[in-house]
C-alpha positions as CSV (number, residue, x, y, z in Angstrom):
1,X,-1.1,-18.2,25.7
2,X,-3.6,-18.2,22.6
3,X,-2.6,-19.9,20.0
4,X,-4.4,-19.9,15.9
5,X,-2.7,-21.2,13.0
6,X,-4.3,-21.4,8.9
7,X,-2.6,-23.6,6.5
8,X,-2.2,-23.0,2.7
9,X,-0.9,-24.7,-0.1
10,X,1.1,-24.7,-3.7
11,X,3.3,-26.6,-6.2
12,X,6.2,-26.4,-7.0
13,X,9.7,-27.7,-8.2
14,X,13.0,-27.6,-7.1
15,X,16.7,-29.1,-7.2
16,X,18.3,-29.5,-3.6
17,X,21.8,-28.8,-4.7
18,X,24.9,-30.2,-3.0
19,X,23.7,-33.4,-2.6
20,X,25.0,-36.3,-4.6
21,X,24.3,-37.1,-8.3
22,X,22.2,-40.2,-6.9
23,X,19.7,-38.7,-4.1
24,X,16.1,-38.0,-5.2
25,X,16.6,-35.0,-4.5
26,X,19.3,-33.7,-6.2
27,X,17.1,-34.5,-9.3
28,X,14.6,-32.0,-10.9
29,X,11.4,-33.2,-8.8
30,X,7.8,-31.2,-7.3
31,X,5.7,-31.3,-4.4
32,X,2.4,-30.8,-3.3
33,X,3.4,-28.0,0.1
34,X,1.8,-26.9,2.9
35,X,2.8,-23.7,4.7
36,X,1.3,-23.3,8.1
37,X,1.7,-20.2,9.7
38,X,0.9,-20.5,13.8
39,X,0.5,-16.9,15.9
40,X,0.0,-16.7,19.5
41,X,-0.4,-13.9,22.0
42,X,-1.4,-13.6,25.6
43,X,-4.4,-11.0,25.2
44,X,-7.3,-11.1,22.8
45,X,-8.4,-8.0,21.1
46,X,-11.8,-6.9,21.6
47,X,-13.6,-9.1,19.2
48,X,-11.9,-11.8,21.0
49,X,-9.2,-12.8,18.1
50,X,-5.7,-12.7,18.3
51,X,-6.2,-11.9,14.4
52,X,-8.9,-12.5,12.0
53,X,-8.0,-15.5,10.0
54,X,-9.1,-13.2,6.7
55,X,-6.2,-11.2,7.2
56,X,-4.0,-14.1,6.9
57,X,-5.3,-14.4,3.6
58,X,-2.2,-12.5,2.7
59,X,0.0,-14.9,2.9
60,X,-1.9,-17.2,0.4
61,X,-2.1,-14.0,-1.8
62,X,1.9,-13.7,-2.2
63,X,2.5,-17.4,-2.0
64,X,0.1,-17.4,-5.1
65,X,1.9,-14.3,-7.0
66,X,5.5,-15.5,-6.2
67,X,5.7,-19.2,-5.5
68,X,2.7,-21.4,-7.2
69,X,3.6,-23.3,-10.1
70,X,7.1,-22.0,-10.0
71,X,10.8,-23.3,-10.1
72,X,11.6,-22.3,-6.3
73,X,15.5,-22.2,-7.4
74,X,15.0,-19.3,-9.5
75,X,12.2,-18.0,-7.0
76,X,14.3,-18.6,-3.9
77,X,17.9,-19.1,-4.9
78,X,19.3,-22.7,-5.1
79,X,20.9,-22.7,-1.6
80,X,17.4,-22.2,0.0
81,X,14.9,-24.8,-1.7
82,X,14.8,-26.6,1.1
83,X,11.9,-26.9,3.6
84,X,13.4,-26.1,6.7
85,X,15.0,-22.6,4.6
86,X,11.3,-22.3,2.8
87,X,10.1,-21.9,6.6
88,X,12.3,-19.4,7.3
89,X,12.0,-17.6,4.7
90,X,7.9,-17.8,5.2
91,X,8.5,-16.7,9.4
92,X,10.3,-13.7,8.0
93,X,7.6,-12.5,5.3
94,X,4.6,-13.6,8.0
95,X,6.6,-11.9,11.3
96,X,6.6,-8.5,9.1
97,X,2.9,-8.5,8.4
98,X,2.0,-9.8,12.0
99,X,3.8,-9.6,14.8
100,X,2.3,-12.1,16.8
101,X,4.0,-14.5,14.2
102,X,5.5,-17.7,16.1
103,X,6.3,-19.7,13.9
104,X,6.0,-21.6,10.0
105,X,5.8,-24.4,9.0
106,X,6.3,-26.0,5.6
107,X,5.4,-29.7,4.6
108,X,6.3,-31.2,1.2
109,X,3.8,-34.4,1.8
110,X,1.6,-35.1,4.2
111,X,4.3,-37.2,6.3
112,X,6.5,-34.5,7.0
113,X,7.5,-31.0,7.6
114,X,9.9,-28.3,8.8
115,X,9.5,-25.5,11.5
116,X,11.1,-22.6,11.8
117,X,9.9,-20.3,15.0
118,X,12.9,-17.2,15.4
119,X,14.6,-18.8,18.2
């Protein structure tokens, strides 16, 4: 199996609602994240890619229009500001532009992250 990934970033603030009054989270906070989208196949094409990183240039082009510099409770809804729904909902937009999509991830800081791969 081949594997490629390409990473991008954005900021962005959020509430993680639910939570009590006295977790970080809870209050109005940002982070510097990191989506990471991975694609695999068993065959090369003829170039020898499973896809041309340019084309995944896409993904930085939305996360740009929708998502940089943005509340992600109004962007996403305030049940899914979370990393672990982020990646999902990242796997989703990714899976429908390239099939060979396996999986997202998304990290708020450079010690952590969420995956999310369809299964």
């Amino acid at each position: 199996m081949y594997r490629i990934a390409k990473k991008f970033t954005f900021s962005a603030s959020h509430q993680i609602k639910g939570l009590p009054e006295t977790h970080k989270c809870a209050r109005l906070h940002g982070h510097n994240y990191a989506v990471e989208v991975i694609l695999e196949s068993p065959e090369l094409n003829a170039v020898g890619f499973i896809r041309d990183y340019a084309e995944l240039d896409a993904l930085q082009d939305y996360i740009k229009a929708k998502f940089d510099h943005r509340h992600l409770n109004d962007v996403v809804g305030d049940d899914f500001t979370t990393a672990e729904n982020l990646a999902r909902h990242f796997y989703d937009w990714c899976r429908a532009q390239w099939p060979e999509t396996s999986a997202v991830r998304v990290s708020e800081n450079i010690n952590t992250w969420a995956e999310y791969n369809g299964d």
